[in-house]
MMTF fields as JSON, N, C-alpha, C and O atoms, coordinates in Angstrom:
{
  "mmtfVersion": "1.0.0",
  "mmtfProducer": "UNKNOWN",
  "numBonds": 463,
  "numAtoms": 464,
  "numGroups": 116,
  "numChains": 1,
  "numModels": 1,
  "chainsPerModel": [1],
  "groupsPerChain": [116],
  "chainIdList": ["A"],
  "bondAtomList": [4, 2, 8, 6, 12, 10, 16, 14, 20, 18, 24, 22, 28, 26, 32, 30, 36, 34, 40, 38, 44, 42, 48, 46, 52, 50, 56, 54, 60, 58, 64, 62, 68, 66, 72, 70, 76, 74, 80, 78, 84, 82, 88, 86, 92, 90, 96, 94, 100, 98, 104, 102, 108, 106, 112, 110, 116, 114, 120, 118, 124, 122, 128, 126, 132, 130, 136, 134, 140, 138, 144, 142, 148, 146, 152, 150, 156, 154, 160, 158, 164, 162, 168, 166, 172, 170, 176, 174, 180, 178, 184, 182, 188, 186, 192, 190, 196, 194, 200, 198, 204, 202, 208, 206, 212, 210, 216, 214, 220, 218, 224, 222, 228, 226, 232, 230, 236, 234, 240, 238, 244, 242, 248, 246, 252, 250, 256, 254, 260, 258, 264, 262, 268, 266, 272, 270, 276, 274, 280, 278, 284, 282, 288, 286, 292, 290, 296, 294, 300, 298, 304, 302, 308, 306, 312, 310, 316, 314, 320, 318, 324, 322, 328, 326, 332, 330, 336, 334, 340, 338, 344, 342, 348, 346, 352, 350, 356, 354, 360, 358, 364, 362, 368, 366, 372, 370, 376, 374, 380, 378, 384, 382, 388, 386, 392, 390, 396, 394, 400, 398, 404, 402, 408, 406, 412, 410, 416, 414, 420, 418, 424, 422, 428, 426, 432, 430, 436, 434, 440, 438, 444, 442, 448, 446, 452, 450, 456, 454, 460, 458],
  "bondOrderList": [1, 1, 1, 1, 1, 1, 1, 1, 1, 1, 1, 1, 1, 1, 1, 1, 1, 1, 1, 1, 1, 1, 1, 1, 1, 1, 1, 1, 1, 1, 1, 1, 1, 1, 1, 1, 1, 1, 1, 1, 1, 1, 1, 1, 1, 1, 1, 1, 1, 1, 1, 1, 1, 1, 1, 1, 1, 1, 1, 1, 1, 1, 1, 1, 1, 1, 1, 1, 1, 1, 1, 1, 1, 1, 1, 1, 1, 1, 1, 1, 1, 1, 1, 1, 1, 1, 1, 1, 1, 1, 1, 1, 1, 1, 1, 1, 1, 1, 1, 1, 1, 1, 1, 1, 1, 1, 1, 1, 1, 1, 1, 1, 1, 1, 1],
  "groupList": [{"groupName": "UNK", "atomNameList": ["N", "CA", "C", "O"], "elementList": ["N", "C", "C", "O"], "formalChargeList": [0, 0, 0, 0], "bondAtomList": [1, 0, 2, 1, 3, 2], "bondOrderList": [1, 1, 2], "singleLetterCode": "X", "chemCompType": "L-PEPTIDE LINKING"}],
  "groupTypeList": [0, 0, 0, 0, 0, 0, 0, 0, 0, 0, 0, 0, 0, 0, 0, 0, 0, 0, 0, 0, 0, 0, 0, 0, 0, 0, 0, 0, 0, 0, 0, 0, 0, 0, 0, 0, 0, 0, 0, 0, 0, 0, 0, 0, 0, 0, 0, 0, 0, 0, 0, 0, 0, 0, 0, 0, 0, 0, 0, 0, 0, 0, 0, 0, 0, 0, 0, 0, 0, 0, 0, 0, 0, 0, 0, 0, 0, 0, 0, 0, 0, 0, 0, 0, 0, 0, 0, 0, 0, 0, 0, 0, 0, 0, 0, 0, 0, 0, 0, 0, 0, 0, 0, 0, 0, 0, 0, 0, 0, 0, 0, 0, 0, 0, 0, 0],
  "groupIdList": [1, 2, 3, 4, 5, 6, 7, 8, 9, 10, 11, 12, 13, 14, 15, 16, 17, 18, 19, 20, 21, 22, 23, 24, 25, 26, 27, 28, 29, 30, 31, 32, 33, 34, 35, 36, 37, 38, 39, 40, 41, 42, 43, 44, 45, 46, 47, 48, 49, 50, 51, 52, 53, 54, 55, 56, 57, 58, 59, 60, 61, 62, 63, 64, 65, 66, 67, 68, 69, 70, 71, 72, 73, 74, 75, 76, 77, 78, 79, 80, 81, 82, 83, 84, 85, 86, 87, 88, 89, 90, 91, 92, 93, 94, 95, 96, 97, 98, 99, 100, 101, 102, 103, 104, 105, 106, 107, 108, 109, 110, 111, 112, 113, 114, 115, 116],
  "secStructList": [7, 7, 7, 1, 1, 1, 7, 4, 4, 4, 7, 7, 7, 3, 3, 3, 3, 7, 7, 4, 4, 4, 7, 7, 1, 7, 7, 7, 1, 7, 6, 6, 1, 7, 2, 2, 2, 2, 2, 2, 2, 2, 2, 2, 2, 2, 2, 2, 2, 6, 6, 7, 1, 7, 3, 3, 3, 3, 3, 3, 7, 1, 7, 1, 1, 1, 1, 1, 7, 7, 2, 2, 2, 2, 2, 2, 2, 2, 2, 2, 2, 2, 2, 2, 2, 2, 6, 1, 3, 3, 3, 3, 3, 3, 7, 1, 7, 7, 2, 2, 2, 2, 2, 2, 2, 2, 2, 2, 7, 1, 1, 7, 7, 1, 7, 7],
  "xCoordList": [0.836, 0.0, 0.887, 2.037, 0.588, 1.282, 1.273, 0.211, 2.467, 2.321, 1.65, 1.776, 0.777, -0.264, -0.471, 0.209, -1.719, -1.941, -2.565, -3.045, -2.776, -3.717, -2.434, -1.8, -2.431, -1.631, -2.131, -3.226, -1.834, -2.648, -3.492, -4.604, -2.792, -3.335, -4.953, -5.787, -5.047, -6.051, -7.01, -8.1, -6.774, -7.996, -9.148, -8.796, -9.773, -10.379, -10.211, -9.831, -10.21, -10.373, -11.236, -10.83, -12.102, -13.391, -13.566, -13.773, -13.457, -13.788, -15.168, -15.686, -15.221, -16.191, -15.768, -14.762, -16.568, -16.769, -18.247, -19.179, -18.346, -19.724, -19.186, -18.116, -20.896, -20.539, -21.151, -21.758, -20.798, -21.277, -22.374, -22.47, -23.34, -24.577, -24.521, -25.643, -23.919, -24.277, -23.084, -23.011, -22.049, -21.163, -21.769, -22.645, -20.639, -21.038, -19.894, -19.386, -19.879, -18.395, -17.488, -16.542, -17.104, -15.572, -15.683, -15.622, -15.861, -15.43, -14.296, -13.351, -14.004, -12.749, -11.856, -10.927, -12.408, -12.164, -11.929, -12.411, -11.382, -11.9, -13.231, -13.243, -14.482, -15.751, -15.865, -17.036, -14.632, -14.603, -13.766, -13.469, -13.35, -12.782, -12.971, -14.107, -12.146, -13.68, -13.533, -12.73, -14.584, -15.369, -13.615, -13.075, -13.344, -12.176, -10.852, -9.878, -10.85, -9.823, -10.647, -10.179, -11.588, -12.485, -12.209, -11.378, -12.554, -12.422, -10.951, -10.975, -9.993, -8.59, -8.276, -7.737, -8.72, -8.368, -9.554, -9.07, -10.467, -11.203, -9.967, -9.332, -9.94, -9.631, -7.75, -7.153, -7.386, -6.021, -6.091, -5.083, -7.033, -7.548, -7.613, -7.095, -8.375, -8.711, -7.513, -7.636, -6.279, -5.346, -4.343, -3.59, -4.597, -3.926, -4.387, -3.638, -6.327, -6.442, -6.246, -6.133, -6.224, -6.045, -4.835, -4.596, -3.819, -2.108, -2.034, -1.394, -2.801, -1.968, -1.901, -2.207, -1.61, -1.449, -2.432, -2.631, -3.274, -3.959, -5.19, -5.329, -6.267, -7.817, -8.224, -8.06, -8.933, -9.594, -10.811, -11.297, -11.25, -12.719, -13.023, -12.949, -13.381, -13.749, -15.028, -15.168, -15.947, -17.359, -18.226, -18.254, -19.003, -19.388, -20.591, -21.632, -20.748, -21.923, -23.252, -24.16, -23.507, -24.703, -24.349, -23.14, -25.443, -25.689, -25.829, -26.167, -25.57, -25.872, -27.242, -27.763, -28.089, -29.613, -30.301, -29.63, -31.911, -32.362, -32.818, -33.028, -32.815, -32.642, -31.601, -30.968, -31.468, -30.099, -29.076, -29.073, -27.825, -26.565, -26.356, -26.776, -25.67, -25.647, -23.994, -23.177, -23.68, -22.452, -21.783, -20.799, -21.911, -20.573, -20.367, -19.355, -21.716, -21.68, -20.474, -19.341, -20.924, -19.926, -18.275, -17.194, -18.629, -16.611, -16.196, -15.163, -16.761, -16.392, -15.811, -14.911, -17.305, -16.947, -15.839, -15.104, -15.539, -14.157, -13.009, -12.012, -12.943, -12.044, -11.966, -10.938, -12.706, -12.67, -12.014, -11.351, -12.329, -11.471, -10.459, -9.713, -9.806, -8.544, -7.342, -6.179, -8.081, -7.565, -7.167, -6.112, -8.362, -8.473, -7.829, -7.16, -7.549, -6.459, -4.5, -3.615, -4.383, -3.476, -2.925, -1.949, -3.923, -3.589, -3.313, -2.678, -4.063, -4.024, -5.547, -5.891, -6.708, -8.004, -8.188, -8.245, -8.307, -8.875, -9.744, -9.629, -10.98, -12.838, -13.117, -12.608, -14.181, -15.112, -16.277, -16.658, -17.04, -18.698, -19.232, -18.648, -20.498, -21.645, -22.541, -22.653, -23.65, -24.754, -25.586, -25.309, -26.757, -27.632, -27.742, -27.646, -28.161, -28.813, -30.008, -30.26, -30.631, -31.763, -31.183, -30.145, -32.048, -31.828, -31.327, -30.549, -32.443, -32.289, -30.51, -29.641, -30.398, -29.363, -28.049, -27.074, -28.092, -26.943, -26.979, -25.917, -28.354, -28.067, -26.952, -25.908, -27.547, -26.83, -25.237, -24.465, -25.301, -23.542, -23.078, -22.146, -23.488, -23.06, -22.936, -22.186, -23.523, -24.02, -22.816, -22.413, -22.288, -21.167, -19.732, -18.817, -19.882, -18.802, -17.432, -17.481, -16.234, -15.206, -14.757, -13.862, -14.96, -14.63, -16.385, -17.05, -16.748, -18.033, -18.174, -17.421, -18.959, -18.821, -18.862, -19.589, -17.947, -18.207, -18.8, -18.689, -19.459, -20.253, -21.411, -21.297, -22.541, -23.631, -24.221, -25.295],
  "yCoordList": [-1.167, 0.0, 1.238, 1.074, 2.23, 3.56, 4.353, 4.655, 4.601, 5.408, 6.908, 7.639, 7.309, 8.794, 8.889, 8.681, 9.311, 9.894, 8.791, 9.296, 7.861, 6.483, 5.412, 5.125, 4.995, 3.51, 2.283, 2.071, 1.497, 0.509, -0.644, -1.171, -0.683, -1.108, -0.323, -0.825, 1.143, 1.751, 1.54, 2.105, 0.881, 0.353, -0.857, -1.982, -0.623, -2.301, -2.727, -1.679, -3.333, -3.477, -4.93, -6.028, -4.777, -5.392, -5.602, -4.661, -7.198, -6.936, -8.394, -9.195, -8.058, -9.762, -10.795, -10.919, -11.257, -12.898, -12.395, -11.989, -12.458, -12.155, -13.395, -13.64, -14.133, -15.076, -14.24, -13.171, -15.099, -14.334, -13.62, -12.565, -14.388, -13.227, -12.382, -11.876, -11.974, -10.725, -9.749, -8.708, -10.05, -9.453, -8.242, -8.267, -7.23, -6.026, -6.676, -7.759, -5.366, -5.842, -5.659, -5.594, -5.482, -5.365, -6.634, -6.617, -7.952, -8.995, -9.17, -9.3, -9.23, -9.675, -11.12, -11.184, -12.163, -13.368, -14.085, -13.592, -14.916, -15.763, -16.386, -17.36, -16.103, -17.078, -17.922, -18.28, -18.972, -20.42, -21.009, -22.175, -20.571, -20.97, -21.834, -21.681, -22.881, -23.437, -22.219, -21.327, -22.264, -21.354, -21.096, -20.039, -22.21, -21.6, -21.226, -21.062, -21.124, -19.977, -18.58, -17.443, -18.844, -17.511, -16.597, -15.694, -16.7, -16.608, -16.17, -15.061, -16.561, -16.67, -15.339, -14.359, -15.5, -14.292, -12.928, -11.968, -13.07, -12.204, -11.443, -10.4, -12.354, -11.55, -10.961, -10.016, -11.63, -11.043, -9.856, -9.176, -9.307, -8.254, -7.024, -5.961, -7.85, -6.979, -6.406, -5.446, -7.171, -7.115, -5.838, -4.976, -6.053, -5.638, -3.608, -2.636, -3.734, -2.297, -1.479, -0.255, -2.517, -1.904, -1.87, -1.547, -2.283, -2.09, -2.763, -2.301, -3.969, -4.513, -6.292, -6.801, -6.886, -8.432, -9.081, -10.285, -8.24, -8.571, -8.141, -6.933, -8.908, -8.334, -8.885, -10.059, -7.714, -8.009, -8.913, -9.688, -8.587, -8.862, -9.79, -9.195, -11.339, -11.535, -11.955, -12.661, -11.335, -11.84, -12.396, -11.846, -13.791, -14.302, -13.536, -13.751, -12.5, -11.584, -12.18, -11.486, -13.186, -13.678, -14.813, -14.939, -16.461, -17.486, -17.302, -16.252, -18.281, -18.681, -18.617, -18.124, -19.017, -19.363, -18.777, -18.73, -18.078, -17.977, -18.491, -18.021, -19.798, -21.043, -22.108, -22.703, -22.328, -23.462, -22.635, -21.431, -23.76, -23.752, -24.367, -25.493, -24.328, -25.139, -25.552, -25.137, -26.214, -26.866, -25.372, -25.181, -24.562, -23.212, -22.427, -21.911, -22.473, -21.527, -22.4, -21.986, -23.601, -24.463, -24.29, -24.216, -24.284, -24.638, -22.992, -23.003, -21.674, -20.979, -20.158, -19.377, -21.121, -20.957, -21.461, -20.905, -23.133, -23.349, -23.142, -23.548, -22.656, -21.296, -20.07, -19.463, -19.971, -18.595, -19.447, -18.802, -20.728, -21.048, -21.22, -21.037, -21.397, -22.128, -20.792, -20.885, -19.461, -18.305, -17.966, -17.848, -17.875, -17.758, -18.655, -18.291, -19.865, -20.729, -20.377, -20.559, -19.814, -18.965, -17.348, -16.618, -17.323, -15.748, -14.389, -13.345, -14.936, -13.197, -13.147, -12.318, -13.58, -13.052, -13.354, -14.514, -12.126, -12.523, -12.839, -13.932, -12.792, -13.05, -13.231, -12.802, -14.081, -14.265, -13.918, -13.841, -13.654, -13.29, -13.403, -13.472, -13.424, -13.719, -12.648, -12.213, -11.973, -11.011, -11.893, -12.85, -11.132, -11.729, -12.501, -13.029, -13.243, -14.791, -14.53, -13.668, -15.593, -16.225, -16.853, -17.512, -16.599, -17.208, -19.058, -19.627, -19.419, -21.049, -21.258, -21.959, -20.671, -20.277, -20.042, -20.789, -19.298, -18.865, -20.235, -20.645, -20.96, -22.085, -22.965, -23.486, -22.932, -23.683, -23.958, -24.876, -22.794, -22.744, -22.665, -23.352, -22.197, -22.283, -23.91, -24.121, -24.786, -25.91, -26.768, -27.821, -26.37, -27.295, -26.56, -27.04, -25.132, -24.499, -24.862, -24.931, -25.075, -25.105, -23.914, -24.051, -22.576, -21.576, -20.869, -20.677, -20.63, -19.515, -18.376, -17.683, -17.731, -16.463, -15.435, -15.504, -14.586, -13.356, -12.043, -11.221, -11.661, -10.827, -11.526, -12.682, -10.84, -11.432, -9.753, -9.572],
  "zCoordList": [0.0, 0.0, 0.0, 0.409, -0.326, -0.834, 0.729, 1.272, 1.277, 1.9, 1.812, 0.83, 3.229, 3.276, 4.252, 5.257, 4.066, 5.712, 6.353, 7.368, 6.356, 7.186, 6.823, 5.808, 8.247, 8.137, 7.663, 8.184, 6.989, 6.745, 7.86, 7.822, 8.445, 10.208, 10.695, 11.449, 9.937, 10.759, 9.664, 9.749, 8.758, 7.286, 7.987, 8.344, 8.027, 7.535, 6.349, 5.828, 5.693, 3.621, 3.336, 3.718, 2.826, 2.66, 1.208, 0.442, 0.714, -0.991, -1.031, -0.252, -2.252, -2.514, -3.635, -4.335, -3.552, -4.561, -5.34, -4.646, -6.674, -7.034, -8.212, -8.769, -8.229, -9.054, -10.422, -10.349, -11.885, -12.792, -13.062, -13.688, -12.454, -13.493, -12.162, -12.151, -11.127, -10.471, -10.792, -10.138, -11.858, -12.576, -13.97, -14.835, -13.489, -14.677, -15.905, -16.193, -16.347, -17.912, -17.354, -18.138, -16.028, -15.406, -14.769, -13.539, -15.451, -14.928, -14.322, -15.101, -13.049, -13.0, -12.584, -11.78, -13.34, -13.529, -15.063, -16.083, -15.057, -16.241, -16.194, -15.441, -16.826, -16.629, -17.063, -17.192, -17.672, -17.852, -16.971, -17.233, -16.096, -15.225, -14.1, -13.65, -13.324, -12.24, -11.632, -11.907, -10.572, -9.714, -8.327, -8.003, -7.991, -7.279, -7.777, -7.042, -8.774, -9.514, -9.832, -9.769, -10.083, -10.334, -8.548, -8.646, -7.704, -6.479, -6.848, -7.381, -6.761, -6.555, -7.21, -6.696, -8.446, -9.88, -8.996, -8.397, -9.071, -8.306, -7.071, -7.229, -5.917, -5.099, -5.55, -5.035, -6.316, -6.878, -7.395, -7.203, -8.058, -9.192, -7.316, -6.977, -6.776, -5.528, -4.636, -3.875, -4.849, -3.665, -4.666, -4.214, -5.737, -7.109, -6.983, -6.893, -7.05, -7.009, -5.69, -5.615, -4.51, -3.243, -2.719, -1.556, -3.755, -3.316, -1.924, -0.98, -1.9, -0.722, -0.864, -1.942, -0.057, -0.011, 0.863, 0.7, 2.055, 2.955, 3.068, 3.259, 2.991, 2.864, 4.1, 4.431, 4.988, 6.694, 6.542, 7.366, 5.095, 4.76, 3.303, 2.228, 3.331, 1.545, 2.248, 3.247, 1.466, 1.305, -0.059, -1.16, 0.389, -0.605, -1.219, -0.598, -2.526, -2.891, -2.843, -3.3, -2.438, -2.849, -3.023, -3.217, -3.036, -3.347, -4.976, -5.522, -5.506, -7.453, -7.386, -8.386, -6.384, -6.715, -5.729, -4.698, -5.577, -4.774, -3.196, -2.078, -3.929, -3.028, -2.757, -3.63, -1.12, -1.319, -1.579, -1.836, -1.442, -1.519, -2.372, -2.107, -3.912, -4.891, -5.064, -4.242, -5.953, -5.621, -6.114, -5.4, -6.806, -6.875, -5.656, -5.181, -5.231, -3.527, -2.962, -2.712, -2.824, -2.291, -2.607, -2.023, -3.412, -4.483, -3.974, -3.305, -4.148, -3.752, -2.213, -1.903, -1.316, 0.056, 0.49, 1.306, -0.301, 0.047, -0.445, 0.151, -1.302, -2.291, -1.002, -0.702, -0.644, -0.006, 1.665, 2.477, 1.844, 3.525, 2.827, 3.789, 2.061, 1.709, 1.716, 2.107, 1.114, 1.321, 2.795, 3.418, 3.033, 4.951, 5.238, 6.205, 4.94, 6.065, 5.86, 6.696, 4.369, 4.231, 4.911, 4.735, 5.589, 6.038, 5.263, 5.414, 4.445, 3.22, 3.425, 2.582, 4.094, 4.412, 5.772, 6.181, 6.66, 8.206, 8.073, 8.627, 7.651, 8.183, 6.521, 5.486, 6.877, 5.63, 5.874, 7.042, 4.897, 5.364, 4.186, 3.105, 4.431, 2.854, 3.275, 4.421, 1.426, 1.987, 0.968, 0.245, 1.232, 0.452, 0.262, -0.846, 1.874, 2.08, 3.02, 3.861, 2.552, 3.368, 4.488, 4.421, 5.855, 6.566, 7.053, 7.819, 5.952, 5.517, 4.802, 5.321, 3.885, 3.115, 4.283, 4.211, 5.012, 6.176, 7.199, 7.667, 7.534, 8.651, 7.819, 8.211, 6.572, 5.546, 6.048, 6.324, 5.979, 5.14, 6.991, 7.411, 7.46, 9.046, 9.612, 10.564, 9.132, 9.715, 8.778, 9.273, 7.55, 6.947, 6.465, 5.796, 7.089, 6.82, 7.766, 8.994, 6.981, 8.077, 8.371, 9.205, 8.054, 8.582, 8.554, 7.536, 9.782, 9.507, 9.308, 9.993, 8.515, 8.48, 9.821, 10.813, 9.523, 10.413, 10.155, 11.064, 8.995, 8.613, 7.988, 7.582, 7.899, 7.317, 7.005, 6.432]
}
């Protein structure tokens, strides 16, 4: 990160995971990609515009489907612990879930979210 007037310590830095169709034309993945390289390339692009190596925050944008946890939610949530068990993401969190949807992923996640 560029030295200024804020230390990087006094940041939080917060990015996401959006699977494709909640993507604009600034994709920033390959979309043939599996889903945990997509994740990977995603949050690289992220560490890339925020000049740093360490994100406080990856959150999953949303479930693929209205309903349920489908196998990409999946491949990505554990795309996203595998980061977190590396130590370049403190906390994970998901938005735009259903409650059913959050017991979900709470009830088979090896890391749980800490934002919702």
């Amino acid at each position: 990160m560029k030295r200024g007037l804020v230390a990087r310590d006094d940041l939080f830095l917060q990015t996401k995971f959006t699977h494709r169709r909640g993507q604009d034309h600034r994709l920033p993945y390959d979309p043939d990609a599996p889903i945990a390289d997509q994740v990977a390339q995603s949050l690289g692009r992220s560490f890339e515009h925020l000049g740093t190596d360490v994100i406080d925050s990856y959150v999953l944008h949303g479930p693929s489907s209205r309903a349920g946890l489908g196998p990409d939610d999946w491949a990505a949530w554990r795309a996203m612990e595998a980061i977190h068990a590396s130590g370049r993401v403190r906390f994970l969190g998901i938005s735009n879930v259903t409650l059913e949807q959050l017991r979900s992923l709470c009830a088979d996640a090896r890391v749980r979210p800490r934002f919702v």
